[in-house]
PDBQT receptor file of N, H, CA, C and O in Angstrom, charges set to zero:
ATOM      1  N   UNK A   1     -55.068 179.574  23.263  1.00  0.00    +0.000 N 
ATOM      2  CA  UNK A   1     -55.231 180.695  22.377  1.00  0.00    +0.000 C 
ATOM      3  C   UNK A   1     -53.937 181.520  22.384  1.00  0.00    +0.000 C 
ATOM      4  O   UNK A   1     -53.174 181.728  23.328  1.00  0.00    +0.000 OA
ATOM      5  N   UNK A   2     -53.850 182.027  20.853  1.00  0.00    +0.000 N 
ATOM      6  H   UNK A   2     -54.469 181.858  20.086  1.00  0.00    +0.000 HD
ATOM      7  CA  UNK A   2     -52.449 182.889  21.319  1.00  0.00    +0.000 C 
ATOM      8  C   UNK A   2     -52.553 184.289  21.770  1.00  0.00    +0.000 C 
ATOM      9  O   UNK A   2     -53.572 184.916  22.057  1.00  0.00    +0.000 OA
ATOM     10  N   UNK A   3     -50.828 184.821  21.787  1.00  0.00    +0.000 N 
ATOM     11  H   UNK A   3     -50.000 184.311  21.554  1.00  0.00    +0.000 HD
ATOM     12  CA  UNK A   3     -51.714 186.057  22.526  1.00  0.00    +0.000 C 
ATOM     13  C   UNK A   3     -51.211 186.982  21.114  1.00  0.00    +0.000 C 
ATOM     14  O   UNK A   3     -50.365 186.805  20.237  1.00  0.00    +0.000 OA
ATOM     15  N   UNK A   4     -52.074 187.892  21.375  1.00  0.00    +0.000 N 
ATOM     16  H   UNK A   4     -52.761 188.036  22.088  1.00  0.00    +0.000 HD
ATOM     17  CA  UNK A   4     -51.511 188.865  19.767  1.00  0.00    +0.000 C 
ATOM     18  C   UNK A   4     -52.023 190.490  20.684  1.00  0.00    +0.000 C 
ATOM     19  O   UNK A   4     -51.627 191.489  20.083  1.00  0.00    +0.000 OA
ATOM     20  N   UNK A   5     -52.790 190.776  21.955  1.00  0.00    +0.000 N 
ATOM     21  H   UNK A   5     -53.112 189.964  22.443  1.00  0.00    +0.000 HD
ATOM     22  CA  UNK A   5     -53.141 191.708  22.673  1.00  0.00    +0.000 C 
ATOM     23  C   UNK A   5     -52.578 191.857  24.039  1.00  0.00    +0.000 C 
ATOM     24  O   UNK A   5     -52.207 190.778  24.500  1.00  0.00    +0.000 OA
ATOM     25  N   UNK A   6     -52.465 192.522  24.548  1.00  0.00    +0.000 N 
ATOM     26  H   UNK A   6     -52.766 193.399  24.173  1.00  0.00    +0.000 HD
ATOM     27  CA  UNK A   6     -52.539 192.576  26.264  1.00  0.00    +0.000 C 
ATOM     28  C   UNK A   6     -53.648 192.211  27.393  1.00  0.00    +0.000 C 
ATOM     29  O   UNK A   6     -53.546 191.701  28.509  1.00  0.00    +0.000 OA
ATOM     30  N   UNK A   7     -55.018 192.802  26.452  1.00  0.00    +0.000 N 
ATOM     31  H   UNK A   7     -55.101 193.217  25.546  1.00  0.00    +0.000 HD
ATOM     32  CA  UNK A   7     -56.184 192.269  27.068  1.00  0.00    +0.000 C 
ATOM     33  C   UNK A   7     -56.765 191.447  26.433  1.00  0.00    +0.000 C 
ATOM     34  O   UNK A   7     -56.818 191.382  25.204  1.00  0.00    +0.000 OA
ATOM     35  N   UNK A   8     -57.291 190.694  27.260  1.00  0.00    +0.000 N 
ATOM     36  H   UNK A   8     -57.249 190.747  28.257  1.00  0.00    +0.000 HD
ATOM     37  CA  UNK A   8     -57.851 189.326  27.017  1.00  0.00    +0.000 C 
ATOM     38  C   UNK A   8     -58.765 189.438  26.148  1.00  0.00    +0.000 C 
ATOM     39  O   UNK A   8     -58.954 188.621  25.247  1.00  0.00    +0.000 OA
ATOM     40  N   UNK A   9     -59.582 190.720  26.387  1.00  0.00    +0.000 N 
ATOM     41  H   UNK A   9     -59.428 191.384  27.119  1.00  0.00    +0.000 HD
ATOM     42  CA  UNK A   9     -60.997 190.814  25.329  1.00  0.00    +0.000 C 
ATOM     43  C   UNK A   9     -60.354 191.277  24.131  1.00  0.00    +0.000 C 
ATOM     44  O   UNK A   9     -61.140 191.266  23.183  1.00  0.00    +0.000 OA
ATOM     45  N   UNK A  10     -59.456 191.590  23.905  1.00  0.00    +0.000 N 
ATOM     46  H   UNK A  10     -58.818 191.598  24.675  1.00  0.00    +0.000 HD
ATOM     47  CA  UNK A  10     -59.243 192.354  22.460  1.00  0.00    +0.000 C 
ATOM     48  C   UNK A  10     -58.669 191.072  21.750  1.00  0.00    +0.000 C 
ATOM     49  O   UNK A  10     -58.772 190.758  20.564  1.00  0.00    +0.000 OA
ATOM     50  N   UNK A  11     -58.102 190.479  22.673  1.00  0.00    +0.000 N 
ATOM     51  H   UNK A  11     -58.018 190.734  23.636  1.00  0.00    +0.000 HD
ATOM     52  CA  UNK A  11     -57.568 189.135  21.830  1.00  0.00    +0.000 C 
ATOM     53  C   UNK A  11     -58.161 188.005  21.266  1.00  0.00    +0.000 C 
ATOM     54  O   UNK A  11     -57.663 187.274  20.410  1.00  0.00    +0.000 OA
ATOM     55  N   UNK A  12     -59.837 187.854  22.079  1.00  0.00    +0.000 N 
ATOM     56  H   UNK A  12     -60.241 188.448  22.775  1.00  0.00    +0.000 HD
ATOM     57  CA  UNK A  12     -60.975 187.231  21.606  1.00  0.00    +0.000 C 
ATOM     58  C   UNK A  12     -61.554 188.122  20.775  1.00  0.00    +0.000 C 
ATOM     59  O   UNK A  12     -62.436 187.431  20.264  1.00  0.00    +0.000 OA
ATOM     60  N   UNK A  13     -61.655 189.322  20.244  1.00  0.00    +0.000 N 
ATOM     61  H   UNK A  13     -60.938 189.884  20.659  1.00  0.00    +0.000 HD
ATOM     62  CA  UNK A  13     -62.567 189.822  19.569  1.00  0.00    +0.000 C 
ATOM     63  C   UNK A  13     -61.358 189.690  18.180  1.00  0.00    +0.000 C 
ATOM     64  O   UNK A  13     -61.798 189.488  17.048  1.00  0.00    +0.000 OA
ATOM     65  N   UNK A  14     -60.238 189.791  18.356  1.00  0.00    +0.000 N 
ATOM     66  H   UNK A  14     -59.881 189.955  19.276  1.00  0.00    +0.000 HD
ATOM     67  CA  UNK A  14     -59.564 189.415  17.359  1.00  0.00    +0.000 C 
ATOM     68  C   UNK A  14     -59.628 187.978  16.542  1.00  0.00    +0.000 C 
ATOM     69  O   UNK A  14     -59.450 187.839  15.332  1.00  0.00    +0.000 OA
ATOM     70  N   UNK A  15     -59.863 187.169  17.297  1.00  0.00    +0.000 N 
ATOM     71  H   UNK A  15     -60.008 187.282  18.280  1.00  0.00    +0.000 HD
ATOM     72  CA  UNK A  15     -59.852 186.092  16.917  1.00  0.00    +0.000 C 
ATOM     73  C   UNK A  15     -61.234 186.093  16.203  1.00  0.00    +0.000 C 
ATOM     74  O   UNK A  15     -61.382 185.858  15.004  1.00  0.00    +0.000 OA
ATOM     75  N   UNK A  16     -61.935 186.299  16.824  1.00  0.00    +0.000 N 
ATOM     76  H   UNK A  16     -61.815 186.490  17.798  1.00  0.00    +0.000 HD
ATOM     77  CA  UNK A  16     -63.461 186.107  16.508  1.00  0.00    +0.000 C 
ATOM     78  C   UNK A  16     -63.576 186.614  14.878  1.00  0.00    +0.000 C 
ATOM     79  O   UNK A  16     -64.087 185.992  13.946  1.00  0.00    +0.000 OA
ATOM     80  N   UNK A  17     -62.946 187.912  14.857  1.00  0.00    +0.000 N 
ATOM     81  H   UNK A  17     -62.531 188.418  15.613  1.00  0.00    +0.000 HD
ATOM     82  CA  UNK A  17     -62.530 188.503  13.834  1.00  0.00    +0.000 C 
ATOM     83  C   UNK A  17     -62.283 187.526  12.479  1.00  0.00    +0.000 C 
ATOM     84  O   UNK A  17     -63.022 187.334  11.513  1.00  0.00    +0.000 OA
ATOM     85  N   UNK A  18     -61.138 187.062  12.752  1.00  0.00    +0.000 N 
ATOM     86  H   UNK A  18     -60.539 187.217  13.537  1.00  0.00    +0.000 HD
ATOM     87  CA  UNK A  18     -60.264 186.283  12.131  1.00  0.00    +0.000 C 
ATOM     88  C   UNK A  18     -61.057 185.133  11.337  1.00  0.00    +0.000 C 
ATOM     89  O   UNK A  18     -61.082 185.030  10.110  1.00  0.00    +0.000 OA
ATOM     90  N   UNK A  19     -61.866 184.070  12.492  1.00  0.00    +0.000 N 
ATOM     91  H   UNK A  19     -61.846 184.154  13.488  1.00  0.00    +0.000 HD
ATOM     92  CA  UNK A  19     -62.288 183.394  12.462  1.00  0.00    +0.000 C 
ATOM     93  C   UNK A  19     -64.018 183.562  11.410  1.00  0.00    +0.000 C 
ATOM     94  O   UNK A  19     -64.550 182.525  11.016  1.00  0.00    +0.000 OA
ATOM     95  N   UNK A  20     -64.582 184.768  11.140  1.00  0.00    +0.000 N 
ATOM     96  H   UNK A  20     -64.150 185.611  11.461  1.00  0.00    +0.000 HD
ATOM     97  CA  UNK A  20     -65.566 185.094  10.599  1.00  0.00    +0.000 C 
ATOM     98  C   UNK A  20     -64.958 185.478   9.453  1.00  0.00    +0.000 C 
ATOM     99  O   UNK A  20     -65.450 184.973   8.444  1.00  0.00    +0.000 OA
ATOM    100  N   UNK A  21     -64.081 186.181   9.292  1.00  0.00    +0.000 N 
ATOM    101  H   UNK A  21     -63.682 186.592  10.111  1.00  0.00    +0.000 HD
ATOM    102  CA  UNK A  21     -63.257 186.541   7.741  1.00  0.00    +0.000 C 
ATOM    103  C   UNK A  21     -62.803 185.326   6.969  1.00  0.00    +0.000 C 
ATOM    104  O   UNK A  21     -63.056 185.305   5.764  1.00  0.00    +0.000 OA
ATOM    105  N   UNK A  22     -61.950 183.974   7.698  1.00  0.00    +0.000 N 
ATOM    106  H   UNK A  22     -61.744 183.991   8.677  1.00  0.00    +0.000 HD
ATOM    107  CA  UNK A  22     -61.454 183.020   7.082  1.00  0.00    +0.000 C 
ATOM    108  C   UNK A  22     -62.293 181.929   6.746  1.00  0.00    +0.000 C 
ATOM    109  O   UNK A  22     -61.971 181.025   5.974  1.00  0.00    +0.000 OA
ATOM    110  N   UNK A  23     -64.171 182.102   7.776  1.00  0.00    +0.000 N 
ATOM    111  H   UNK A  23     -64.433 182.836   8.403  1.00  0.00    +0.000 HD
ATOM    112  CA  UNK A  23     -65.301 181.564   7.049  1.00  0.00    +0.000 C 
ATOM    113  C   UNK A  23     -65.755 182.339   5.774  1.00  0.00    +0.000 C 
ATOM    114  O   UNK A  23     -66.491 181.680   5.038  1.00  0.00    +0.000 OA
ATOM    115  N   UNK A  24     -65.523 183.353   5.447  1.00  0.00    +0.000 N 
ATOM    116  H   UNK A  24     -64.926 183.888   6.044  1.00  0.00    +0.000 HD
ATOM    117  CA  UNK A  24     -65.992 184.146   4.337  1.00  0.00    +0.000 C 
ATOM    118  C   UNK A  24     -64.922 183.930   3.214  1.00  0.00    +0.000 C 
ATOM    119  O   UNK A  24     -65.354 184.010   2.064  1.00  0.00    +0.000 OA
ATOM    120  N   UNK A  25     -63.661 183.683   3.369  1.00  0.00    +0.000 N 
ATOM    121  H   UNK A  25     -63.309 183.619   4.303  1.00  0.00    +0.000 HD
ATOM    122  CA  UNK A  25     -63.182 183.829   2.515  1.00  0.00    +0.000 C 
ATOM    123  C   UNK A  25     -63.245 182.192   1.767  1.00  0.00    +0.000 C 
ATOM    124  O   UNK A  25     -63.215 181.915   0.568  1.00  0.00    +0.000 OA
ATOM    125  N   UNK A  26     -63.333 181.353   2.853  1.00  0.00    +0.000 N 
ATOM    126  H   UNK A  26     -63.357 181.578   3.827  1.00  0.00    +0.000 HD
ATOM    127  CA  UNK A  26     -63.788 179.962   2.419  1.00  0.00    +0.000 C 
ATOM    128  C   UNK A  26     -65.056 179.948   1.494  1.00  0.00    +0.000 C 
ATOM    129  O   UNK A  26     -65.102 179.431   0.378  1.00  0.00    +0.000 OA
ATOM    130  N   UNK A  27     -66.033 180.572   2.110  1.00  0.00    +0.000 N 
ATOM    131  H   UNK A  27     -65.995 180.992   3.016  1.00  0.00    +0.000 HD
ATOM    132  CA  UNK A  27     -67.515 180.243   1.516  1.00  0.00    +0.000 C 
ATOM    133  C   UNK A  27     -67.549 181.375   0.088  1.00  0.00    +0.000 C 
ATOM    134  O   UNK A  27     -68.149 181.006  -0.922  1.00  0.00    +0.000 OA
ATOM    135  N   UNK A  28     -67.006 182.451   0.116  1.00  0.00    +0.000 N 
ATOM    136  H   UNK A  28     -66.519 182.750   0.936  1.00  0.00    +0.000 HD
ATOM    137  CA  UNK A  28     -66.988 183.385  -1.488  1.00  0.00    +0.000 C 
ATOM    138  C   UNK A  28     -65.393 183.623  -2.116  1.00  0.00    +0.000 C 
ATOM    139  O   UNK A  28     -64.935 184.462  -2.892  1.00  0.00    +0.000 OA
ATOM    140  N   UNK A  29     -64.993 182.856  -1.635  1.00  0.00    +0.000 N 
ATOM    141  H   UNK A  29     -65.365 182.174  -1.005  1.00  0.00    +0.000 HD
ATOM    142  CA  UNK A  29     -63.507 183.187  -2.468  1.00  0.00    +0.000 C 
ATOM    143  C   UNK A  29     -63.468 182.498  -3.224  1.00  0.00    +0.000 C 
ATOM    144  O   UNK A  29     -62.315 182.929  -3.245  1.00  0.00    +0.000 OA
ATOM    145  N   UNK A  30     -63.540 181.684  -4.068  1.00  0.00    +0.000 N 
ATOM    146  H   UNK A  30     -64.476 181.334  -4.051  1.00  0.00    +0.000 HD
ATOM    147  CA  UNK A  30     -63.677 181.554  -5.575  1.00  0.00    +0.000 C 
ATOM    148  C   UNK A  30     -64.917 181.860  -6.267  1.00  0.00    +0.000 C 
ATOM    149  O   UNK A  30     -65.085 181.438  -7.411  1.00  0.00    +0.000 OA
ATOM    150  N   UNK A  31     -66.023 182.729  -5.531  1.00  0.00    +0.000 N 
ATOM    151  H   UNK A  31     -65.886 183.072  -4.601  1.00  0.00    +0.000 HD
ATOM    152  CA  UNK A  31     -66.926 183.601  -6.365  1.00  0.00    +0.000 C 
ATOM    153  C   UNK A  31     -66.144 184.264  -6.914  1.00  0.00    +0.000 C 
ATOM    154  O   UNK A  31     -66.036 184.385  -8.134  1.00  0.00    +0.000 OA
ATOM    155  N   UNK A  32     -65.227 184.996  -5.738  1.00  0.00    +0.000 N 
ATOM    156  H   UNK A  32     -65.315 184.898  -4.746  1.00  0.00    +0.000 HD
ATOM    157  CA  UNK A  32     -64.908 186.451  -5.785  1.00  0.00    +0.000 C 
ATOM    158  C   UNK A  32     -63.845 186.497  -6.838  1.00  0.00    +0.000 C 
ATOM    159  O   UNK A  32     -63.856 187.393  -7.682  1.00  0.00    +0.000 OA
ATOM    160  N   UNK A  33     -62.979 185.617  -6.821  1.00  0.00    +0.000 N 
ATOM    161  H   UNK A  33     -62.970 184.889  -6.136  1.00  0.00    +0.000 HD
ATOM    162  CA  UNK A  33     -61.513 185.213  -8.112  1.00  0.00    +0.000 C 
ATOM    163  C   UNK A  33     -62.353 185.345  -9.163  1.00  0.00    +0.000 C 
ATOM    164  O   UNK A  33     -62.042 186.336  -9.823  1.00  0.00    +0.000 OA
ATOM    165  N   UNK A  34     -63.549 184.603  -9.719  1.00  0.00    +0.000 N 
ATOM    166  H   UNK A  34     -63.801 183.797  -9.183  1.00  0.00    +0.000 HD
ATOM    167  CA  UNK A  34     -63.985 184.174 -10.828  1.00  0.00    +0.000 C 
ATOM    168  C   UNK A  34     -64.744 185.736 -11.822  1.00  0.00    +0.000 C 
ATOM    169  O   UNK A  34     -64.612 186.113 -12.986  1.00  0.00    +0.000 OA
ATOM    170  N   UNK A  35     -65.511 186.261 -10.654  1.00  0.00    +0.000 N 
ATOM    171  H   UNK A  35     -65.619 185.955  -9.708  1.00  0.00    +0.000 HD
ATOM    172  CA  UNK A  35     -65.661 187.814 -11.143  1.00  0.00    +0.000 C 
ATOM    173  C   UNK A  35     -64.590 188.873 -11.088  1.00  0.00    +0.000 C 
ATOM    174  O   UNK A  35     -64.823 190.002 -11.519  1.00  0.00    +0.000 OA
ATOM    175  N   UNK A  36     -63.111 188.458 -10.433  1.00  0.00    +0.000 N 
ATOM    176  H   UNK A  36     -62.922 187.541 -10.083  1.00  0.00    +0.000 HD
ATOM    177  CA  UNK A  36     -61.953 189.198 -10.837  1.00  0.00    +0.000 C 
ATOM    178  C   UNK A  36     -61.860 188.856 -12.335  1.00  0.00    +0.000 C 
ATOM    179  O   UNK A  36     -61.944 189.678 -13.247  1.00  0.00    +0.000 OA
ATOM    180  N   UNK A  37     -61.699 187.716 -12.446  1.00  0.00    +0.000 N 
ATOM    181  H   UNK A  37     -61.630 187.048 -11.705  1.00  0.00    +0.000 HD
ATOM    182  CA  UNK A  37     -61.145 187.183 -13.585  1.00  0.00    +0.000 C 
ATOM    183  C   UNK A  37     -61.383 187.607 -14.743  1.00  0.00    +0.000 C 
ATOM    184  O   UNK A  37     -60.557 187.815 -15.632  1.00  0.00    +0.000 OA
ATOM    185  N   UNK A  38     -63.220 187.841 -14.801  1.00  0.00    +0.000 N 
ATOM    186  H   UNK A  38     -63.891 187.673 -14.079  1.00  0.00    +0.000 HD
ATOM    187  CA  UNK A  38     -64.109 188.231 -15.959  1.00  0.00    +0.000 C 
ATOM    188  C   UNK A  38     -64.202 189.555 -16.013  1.00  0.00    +0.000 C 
ATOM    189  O   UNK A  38     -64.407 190.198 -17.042  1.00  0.00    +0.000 OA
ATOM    190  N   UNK A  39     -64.032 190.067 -14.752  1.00  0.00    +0.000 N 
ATOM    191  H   UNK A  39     -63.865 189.545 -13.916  1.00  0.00    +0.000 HD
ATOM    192  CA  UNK A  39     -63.664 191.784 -15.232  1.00  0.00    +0.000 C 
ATOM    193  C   UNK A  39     -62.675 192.105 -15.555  1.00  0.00    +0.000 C 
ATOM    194  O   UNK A  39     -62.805 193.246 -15.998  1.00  0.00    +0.000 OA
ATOM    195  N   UNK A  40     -60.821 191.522 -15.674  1.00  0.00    +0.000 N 
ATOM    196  H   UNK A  40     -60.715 190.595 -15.314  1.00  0.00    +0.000 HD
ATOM    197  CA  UNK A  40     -59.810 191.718 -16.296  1.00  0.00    +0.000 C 
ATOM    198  C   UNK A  40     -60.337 191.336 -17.541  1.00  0.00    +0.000 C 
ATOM    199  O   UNK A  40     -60.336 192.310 -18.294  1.00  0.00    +0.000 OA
ATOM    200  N   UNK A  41     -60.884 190.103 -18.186  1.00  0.00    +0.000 N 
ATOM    201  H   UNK A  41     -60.885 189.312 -17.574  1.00  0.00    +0.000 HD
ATOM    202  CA  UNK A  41     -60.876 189.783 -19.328  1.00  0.00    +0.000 C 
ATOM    203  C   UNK A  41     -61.628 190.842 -20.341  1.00  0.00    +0.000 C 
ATOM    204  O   UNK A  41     -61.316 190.935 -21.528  1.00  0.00    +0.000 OA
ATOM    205  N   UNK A  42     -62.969 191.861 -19.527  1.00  0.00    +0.000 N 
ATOM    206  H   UNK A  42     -63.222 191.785 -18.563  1.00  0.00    +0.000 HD
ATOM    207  CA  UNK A  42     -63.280 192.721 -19.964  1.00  0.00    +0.000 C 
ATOM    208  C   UNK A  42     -62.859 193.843 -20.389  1.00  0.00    +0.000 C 
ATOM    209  O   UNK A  42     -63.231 194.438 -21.400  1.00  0.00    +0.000 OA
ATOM    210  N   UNK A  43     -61.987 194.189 -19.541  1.00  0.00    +0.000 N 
ATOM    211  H   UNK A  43     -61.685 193.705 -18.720  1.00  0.00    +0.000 HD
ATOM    212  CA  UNK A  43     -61.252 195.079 -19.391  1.00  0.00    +0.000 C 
ATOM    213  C   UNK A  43     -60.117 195.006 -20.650  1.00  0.00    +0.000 C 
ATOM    214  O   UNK A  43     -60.143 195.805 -21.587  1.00  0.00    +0.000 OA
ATOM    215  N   UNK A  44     -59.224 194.036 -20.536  1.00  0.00    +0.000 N 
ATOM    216  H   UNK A  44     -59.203 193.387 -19.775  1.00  0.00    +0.000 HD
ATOM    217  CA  UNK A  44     -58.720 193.214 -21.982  1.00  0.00    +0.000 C 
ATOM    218  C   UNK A  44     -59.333 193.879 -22.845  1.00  0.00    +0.000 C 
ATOM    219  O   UNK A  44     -58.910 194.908 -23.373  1.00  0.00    +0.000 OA
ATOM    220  N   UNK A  45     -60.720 193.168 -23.127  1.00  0.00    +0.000 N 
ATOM    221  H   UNK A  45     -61.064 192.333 -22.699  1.00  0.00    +0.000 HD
ATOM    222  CA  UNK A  45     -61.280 193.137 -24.447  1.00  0.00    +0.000 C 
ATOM    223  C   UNK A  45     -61.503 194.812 -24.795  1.00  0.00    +0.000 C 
ATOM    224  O   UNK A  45     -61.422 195.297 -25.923  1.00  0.00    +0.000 OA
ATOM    225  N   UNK A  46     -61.773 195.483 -23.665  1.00  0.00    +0.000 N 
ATOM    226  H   UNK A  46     -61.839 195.089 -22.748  1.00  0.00    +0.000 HD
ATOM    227  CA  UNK A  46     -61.999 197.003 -24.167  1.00  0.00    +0.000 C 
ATOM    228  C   UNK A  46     -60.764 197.648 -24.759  1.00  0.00    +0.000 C 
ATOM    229  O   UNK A  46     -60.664 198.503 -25.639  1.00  0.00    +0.000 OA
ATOM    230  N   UNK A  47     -59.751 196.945 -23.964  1.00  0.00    +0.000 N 
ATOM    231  H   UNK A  47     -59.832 196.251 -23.249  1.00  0.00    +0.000 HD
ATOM    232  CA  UNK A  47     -58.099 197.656 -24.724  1.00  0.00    +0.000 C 
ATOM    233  C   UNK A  47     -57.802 197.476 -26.093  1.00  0.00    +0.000 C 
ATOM    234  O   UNK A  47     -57.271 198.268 -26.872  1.00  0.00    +0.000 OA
ATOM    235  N   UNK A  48     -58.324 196.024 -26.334  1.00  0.00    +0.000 N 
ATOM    236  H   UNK A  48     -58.755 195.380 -25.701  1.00  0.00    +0.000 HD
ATOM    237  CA  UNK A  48     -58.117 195.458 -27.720  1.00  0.00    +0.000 C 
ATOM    238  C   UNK A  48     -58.981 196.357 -28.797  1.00  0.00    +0.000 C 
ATOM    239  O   UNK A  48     -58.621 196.590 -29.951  1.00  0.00    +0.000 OA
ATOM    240  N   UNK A  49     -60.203 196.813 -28.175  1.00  0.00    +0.000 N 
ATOM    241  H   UNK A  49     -60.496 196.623 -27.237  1.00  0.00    +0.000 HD
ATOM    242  CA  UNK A  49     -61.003 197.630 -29.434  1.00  0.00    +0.000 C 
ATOM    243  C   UNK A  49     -60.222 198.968 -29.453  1.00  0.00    +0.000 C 
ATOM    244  O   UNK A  49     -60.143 199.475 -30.572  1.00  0.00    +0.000 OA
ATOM    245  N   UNK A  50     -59.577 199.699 -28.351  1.00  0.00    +0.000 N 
ATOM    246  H   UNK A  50     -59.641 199.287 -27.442  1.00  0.00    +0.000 HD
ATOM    247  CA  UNK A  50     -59.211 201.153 -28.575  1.00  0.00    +0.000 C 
ATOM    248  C   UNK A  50     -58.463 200.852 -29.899  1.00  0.00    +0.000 C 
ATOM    249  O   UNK A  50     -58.214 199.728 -30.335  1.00  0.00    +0.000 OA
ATOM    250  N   UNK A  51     -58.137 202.069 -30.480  1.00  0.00    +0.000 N 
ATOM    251  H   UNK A  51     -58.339 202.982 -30.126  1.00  0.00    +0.000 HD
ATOM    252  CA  UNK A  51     -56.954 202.740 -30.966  1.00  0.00    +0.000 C 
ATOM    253  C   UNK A  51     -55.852 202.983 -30.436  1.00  0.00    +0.000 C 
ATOM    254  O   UNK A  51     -55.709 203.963 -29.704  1.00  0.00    +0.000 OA
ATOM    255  N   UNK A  52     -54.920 202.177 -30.694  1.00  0.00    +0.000 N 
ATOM    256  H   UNK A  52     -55.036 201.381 -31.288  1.00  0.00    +0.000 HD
ATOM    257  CA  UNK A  52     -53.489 202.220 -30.397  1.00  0.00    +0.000 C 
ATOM    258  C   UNK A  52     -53.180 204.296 -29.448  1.00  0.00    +0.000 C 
ATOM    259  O   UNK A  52     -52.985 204.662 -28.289  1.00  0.00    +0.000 OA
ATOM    260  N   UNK A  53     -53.260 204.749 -30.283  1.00  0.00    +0.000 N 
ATOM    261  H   UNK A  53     -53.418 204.451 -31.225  1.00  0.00    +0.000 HD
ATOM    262  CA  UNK A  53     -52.755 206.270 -29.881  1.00  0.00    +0.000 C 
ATOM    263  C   UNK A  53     -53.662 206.432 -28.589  1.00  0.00    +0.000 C 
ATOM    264  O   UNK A  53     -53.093 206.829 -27.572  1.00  0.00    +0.000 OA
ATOM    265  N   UNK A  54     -55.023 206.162 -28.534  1.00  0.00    +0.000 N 
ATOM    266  H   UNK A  54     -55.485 205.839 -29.360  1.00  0.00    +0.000 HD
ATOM    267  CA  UNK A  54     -56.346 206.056 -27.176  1.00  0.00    +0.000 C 
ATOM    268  C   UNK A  54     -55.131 205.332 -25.936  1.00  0.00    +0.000 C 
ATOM    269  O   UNK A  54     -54.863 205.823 -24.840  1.00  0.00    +0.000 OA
ATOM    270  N   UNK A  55     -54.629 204.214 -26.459  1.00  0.00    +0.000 N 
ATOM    271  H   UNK A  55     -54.847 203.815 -27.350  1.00  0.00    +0.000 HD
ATOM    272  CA  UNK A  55     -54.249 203.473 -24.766  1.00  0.00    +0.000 C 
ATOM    273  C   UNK A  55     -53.336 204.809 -24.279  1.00  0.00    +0.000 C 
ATOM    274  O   UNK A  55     -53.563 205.715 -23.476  1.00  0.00    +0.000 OA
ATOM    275  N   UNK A  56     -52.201 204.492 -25.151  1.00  0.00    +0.000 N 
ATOM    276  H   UNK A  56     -52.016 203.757 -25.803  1.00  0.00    +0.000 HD
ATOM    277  CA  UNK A  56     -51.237 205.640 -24.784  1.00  0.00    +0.000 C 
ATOM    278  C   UNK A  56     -51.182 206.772 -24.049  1.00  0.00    +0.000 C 
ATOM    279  O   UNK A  56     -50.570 206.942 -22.995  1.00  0.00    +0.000 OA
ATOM    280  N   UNK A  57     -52.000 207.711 -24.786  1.00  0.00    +0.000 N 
ATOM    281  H   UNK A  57     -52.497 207.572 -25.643  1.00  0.00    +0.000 HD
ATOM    282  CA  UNK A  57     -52.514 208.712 -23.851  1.00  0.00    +0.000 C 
ATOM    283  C   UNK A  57     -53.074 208.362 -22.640  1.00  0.00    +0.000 C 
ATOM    284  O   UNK A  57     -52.523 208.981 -21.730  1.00  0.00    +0.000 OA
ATOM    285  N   UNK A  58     -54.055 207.528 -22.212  1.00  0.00    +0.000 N 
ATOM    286  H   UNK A  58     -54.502 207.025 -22.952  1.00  0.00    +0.000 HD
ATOM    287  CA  UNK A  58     -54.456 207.029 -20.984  1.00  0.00    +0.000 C 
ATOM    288  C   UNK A  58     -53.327 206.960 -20.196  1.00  0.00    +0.000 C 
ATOM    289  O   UNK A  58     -53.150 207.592 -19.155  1.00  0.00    +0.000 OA
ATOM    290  N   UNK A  59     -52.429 206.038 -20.806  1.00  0.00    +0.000 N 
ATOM    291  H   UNK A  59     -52.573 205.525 -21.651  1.00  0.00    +0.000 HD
ATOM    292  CA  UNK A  59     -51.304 205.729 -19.832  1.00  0.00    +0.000 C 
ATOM    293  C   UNK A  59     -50.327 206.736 -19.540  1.00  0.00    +0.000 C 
ATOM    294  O   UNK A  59     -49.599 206.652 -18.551  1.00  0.00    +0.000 OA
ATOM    295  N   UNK A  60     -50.279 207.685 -20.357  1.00  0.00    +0.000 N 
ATOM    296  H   UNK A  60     -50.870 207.753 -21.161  1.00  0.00    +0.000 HD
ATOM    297  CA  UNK A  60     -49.225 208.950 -20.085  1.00  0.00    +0.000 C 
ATOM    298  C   UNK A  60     -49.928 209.591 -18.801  1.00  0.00    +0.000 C 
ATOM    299  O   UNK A  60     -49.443 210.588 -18.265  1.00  0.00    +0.000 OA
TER     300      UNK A  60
Protein backbone atom coordinates (compact mmCIF):
# COMPACT_ATOMS: atom_id res chain seq x y z
CA UNK A 1 0.00 0.00 0.00
CA UNK A 2 1.26 3.43 -0.58
CA UNK A 3 1.85 5.87 1.81
CA UNK A 4 -0.03 9.27 1.18
CA UNK A 5 -0.41 9.75 5.52
CA UNK A 6 1.81 9.38 8.51
CA UNK A 7 -0.69 7.19 10.23
CA UNK A 8 -1.47 4.07 9.17
CA UNK A 9 -5.26 4.50 9.82
CA UNK A 10 -5.67 7.62 7.87
CA UNK A 11 -3.96 6.00 5.03
CA UNK A 12 -6.48 3.01 5.03
CA UNK A 13 -9.41 5.16 5.46
CA UNK A 14 -8.04 7.01 2.50
CA UNK A 15 -7.82 4.35 0.45
CA UNK A 16 -11.00 2.90 1.42
CA UNK A 17 -12.16 6.26 0.38
CA UNK A 18 -10.75 6.12 -2.93
CA UNK A 19 -11.63 2.75 -3.55
CA UNK A 20 -15.67 3.36 -2.87
CA UNK A 21 -15.59 6.64 -5.06
CA UNK A 22 -13.73 4.84 -8.13
CA UNK A 23 -16.60 1.95 -7.59
CA UNK A 24 -19.15 4.75 -7.99
CA UNK A 25 -17.75 6.44 -10.54
CA UNK A 26 -17.49 3.07 -12.51
CA UNK A 27 -21.09 1.97 -11.73
CA UNK A 28 -22.91 5.88 -12.47
CA UNK A 29 -20.53 7.65 -14.55
CA UNK A 30 -21.99 7.42 -17.74
CA UNK A 31 -25.50 7.92 -16.07
CA UNK A 32 -24.13 10.92 -14.78
CA UNK A 33 -22.32 12.31 -18.43
CA UNK A 34 -25.58 11.38 -20.18
CA UNK A 35 -27.88 13.70 -17.83
CA UNK A 36 -24.96 16.37 -18.15
CA UNK A 37 -25.34 16.13 -21.63
CA UNK A 38 -29.26 16.54 -21.81
CA UNK A 39 -29.24 19.35 -19.47
CA UNK A 40 -26.63 21.43 -21.67
CA UNK A 41 -28.72 20.52 -24.65
CA UNK A 42 -31.64 22.06 -22.68
CA UNK A 43 -30.16 24.67 -21.67
CA UNK A 44 -29.08 25.27 -25.55
CA UNK A 45 -32.47 24.98 -26.55
CA UNK A 46 -33.72 27.69 -23.97
CA UNK A 47 -30.95 30.18 -25.41
CA UNK A 48 -32.10 29.52 -28.88
CA UNK A 49 -35.83 30.63 -27.97
CA UNK A 50 -34.64 33.96 -26.02
CA UNK A 51 -34.39 37.16 -27.76
CA UNK A 52 -31.13 38.08 -28.84
CA UNK A 53 -31.10 41.50 -26.49
CA UNK A 54 -32.56 38.70 -23.29
CA UNK A 55 -29.02 36.64 -23.62
CA UNK A 56 -27.01 39.75 -23.51
CA UNK A 57 -28.20 41.32 -20.67
CA UNK A 58 -27.92 38.00 -18.73
CA UNK A 59 -24.45 37.93 -19.68
CA UNK A 60 -23.54 41.57 -18.84
Amino acid sequence: MKKYYDNARDNAAFERCVDVMAGLMLKYGCQVLERHKNAVRVQDADLDNEPQEEILQKAA
